[in-house]
N, C-alpha and C positions, 0 to 999 in steps of 0.2 A: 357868838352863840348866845340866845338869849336864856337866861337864870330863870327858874320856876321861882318866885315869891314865898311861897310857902314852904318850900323844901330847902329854899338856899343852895339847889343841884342843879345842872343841868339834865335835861331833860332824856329816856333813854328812847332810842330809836330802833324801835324793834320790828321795822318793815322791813320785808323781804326784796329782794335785787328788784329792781322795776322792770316791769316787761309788759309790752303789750298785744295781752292776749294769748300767751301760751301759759302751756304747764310742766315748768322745768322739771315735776316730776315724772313726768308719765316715760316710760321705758317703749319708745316706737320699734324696738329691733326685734319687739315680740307680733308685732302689727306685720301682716302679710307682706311681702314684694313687690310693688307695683312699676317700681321701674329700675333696671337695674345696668351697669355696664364692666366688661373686663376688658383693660387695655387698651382702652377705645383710642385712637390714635384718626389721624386727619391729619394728610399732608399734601401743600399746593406745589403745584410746579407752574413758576411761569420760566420758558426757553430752557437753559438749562441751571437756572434758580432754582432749591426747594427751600419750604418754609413750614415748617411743623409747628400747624396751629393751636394741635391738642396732641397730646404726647403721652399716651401710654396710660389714661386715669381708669380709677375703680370707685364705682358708686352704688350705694344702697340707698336707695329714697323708698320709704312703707307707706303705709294706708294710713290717711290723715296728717303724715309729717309736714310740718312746715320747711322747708329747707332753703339755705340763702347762699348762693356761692357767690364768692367776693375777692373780684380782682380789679386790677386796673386798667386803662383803654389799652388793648393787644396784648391782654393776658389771656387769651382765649376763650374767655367764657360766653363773648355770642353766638362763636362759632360749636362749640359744645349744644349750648342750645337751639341752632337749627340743626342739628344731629340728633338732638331728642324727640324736634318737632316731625323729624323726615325728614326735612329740607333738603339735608347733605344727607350723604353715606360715609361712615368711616370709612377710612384708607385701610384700616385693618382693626383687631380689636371686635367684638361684639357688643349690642344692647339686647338686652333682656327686658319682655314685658310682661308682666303678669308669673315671673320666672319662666317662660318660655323663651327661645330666640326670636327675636322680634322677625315679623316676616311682611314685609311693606314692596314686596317685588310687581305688585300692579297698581292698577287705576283703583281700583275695586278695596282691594287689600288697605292702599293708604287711608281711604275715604273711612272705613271702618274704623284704621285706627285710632283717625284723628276724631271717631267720635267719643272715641276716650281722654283724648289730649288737648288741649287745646291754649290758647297763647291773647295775652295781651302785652300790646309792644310800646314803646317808650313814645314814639309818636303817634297821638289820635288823627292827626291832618293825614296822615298816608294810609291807615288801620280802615278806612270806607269806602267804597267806592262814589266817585261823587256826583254819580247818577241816579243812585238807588236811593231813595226815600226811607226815612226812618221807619217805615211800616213794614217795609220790605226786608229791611235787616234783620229784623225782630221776628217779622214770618219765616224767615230763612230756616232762623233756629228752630223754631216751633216745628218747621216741616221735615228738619234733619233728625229730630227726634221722634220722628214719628208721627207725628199729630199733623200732618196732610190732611184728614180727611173729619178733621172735628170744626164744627158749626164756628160762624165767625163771630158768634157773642161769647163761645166757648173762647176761641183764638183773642180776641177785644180783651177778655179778662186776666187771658196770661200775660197776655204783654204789659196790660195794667197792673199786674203785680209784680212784673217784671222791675217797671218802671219806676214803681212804689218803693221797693227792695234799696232804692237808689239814688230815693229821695227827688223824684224827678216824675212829674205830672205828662200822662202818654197824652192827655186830652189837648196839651199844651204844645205836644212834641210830634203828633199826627198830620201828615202829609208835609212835615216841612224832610229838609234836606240834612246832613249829618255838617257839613260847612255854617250852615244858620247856627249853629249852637257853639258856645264858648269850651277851650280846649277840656275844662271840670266838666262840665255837661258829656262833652267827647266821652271824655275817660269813666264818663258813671256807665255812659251807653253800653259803653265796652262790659262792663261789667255785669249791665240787665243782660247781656248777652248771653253771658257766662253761668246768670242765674235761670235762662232757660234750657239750656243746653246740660247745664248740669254733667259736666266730663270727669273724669276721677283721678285727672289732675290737671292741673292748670298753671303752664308756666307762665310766668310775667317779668319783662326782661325791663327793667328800669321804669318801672308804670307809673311813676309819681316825679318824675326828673324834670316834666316840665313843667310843672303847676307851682304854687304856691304855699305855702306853708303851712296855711287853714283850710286847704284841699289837699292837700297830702296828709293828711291825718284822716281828713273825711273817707280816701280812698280806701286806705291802709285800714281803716276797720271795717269798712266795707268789706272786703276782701275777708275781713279775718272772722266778721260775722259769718259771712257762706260756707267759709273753709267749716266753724264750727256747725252749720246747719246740714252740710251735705256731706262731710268726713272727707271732702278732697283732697289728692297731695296737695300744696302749692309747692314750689318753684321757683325764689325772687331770684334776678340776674343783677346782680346791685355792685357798683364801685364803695357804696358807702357803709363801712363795718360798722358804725355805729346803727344806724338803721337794722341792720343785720342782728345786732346781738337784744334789741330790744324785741325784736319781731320774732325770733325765730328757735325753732328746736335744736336743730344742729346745722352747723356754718360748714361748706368748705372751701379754705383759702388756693386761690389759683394765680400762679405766677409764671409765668413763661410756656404757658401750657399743659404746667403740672398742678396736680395738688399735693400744696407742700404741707397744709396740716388740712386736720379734718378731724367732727366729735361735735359733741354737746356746745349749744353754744355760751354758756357758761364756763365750760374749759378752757375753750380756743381763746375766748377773750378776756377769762381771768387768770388763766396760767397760762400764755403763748408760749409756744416751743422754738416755733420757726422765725427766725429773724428778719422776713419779711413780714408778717404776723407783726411779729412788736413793732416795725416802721411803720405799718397802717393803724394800730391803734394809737402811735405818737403822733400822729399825723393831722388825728381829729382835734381840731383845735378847741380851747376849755377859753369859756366866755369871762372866769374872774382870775387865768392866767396868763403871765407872756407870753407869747406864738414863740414854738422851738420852730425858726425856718431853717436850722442847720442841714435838716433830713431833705428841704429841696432840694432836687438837682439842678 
């Protein structure tokens, strides 16, 4: 630690926990309901095998929350999240949208709701179709919201602030393919998507896994800019707690299908309860100490 000179002390450090991008004050449980679930359960049967993917959880996610659930490969939490998106149907158990019971029993029904919801997925290479021109994706949105029938210098300009939002030139990015562009580029597209559409929440299930170190930062504020420009839920689907407690309002941890803890995410990962909990934050390895590999299996 280095000595101040003039004081003969070291120095005090009176920064707050680092975080990026939230407000470990603000109290979200006063913020409306936007998505909620009791008992939600999902179970597969293959012959006469069953395998209960999600087991029984209960979730309050509000308006503007950040929220991170954090487990590990076949702790259930992607399959949670195509059961948020609609994908799947729980086995039993209910979701709540808006405090209402969620009601997605048609063609019509879903389409509505996913114009409230909507998803960015860990791979941009499968996330496009790779027929459809970048123009095309971005009018997609524009037409889902509405704006079918607004002038194309009107439509030229959204998509260019789309574009702009994300640090990414439409003039550059017009009439090529979603394949032409590097998986950062993929991943911001995704996100001018997100900034047209504008949905009121937006899950994102591992969105930065396959990029790079200095695009997964670029992402992650991206992301946490709109959250703050548009008060959307987010959503992240993340194996990595450390990413989790830096990003996010409140964490809940998933392990076999359960949530075994859940809170603020200053709680969970300054006071763990659950002894899965303390394995994942031992876990994260510390750059000026030796690796505890005892906790491998």
């Amino acid at each position: 630690m280095k000595i101040d000179e003039k004081t003969n002390q070291a120095p005090v450090d009176n920064r707050e926990s680092v975080t990026f991008g939230t407000d470990r004050n603000k109290d979200f449980s006063k913020e409306p309901l936007c998505l909620s679930g009791k008992d939600v359960t999902r179970i597969f049967q293959t012959g006469k095998t069953t395998t209960t993917a999600v087991d029984h959880v209960n979730f309050e996610f509000h308006k503007g929350e950040l929220i991170s659930i954090v487990g590990e490969s076949g702790s259930g939490k992607t399959t949670l999240s195509k059961m948020l998106l609609g994908l799947l149907e729980p086995s039993s158990g209910e979701i709540f949208y808006r405090g209402e019971p969620r009601d997605i029993s048609t063609g019509a029904k879903k389409r509505q709701y996913w114009k409230g919801i909507q998803a960015i997925f860990q791979d941009p290479f499968s996330s496009y179709n790779v027929f459809h021109k970048i123009d095309n994706v971005l009018l997609d949105c524009i037409n889902m919201r509405g704006g079918r029938n607004l002038s194309k210098d009107e439509k030229f300009a959204m998509m260019t602030e789309a574009c702009s939002f994300v640090n990414l030139k439409f003039a550059e990015l017009t009439n090529k393919y979603p394949f032409e562009l590097s998986g950062g580029q993929m991943q911001r597209l995704m996100i001018a998507r997100i900034f047209l559409l504008k949905p009121e929440i937006l899950l994102a299930d591992e969105p930065t896994s396959m990029i790079d170190a200095c695009s997964r930062a670029t992402i992650l504020d991206m992301l946490l800019n709109l959250r703050n420009e548009t008060g959307m839920t987010v959503i992240f689907i993340t194996h990595d707690i450390g990413l989790a407690y830096y990003i996010s309002d409140s964490i809940y941890i998933m392990e076999h299908g359960k949530f075994v803890e859940s809170g603020k995410a200053e709680e969970v990962i300054l006071n763990p309860k659950a002894p899965y909990t303390k394995r994942l934050i031992s876990d994260v390895p510390k750059i000026h100490e030796p690796w505890d590999l005892s906790t491998v299996g």
